[in-house]
C-alpha positions as CSV (number, residue, x, y, z in Angstrom):
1,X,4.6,27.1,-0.2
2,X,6.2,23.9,0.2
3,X,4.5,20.6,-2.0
4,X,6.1,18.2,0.7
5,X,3.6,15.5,1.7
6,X,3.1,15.9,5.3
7,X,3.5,12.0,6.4
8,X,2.7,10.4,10.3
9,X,5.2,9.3,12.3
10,X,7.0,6.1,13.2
11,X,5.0,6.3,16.9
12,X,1.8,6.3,14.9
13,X,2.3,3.9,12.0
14,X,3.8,1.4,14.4
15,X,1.8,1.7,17.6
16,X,1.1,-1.2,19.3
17,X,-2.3,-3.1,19.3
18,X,-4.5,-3.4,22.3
19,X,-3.4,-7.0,24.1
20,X,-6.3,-9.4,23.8
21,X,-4.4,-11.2,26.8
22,X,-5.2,-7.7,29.2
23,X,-8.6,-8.0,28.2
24,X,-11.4,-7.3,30.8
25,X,-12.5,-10.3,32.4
26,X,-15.6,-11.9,32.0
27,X,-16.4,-9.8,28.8
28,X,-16.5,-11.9,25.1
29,X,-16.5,-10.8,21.5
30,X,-20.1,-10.4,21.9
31,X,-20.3,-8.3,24.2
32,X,-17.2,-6.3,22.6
33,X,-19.3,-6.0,19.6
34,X,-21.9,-4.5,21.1
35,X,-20.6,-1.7,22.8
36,X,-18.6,-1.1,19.5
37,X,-20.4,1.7,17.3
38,X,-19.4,3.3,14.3
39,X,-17.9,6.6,14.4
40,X,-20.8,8.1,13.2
41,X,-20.8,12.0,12.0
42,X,-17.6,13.6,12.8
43,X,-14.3,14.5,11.3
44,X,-12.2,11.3,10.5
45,X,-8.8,11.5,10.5
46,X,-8.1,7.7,8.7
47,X,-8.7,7.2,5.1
48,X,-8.5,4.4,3.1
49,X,-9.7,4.4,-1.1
50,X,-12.0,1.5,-1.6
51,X,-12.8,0.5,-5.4
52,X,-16.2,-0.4,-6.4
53,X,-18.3,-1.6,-9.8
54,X,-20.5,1.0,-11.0
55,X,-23.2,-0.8,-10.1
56,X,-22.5,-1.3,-6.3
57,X,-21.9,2.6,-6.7
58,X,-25.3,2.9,-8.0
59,X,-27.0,0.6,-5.2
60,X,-25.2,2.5,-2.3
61,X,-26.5,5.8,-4.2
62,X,-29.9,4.1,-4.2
63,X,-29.8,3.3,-0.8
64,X,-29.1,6.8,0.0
65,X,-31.7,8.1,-1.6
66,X,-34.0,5.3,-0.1
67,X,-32.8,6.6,3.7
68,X,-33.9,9.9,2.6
69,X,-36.7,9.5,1.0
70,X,-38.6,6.6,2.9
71,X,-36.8,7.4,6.3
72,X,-35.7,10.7,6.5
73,X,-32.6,10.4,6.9
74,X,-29.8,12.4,5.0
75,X,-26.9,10.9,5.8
76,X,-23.8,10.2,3.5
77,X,-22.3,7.1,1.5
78,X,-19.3,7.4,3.9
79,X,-22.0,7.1,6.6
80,X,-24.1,4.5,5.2
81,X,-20.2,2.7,4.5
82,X,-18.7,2.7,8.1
83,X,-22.6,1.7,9.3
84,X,-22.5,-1.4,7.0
85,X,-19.0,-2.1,7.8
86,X,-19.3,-1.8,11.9
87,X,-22.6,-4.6,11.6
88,X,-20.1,-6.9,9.7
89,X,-17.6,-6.5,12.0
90,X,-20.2,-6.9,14.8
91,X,-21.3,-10.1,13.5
92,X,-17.8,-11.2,12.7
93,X,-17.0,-11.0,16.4
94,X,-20.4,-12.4,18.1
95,X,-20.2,-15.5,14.9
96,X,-17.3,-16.1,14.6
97,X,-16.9,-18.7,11.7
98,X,-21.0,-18.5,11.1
99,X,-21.0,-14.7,10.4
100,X,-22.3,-13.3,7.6
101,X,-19.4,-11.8,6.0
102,X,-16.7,-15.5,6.4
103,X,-19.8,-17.2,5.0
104,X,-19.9,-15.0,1.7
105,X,-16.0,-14.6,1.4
106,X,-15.8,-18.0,1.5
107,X,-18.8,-18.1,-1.6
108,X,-17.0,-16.0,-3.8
């Protein structure tokens, strides 16, 4: 058994971006944004680590719980994470330099 890290390749680390210049016309960040969704419940093939203080641990945990309990839904803090991040993103698109998440990088 070999303990060689399997690693991607060039093609896929470097692969090019979608050209905002080819973009469909007539359609705007807003309307981008809304036919964007996160990826929901499936396999994910991209990670990334993302650090957090114990106590924004302990409110996604809570939040978690909450969606369970008061909702019924049992869904997972990877879930609740890719949900939270796809309405920033949303909102960074349709708002621009008003969106929630410039405003409150800009606060801290």
């Amino acid at each position: 058994m070999s303990r060689r890290v399997s690693l991607p390749g060039a093609d896929l680390l470097f692969r090019s971006s979608p050209d905002p210049d080819r973009a469909e016309p007539g359609r705007d960040a807003a309307q981008d944004a809304a036919d964007r969704r996160s990826s929901g419940r499936r396999r994910h093939e991209e990670k990334i680590t993302v650090y957090v203080s114990a106590d924004e641990l302990l409110a996604l945990e809570r939040a978690r719980l909450t969606l369970r309990a008061d909702h019924g839904l049992a869904v997972d803090r990877g879930r609740i994470v890719r949900e939270a991040v796809d309405v920033l993103l949303g909102d960074l698109a349709e708002h621009g330099a008003e969106s929630l998440l410039v405003r409150r990088l800009l606060a801290s």
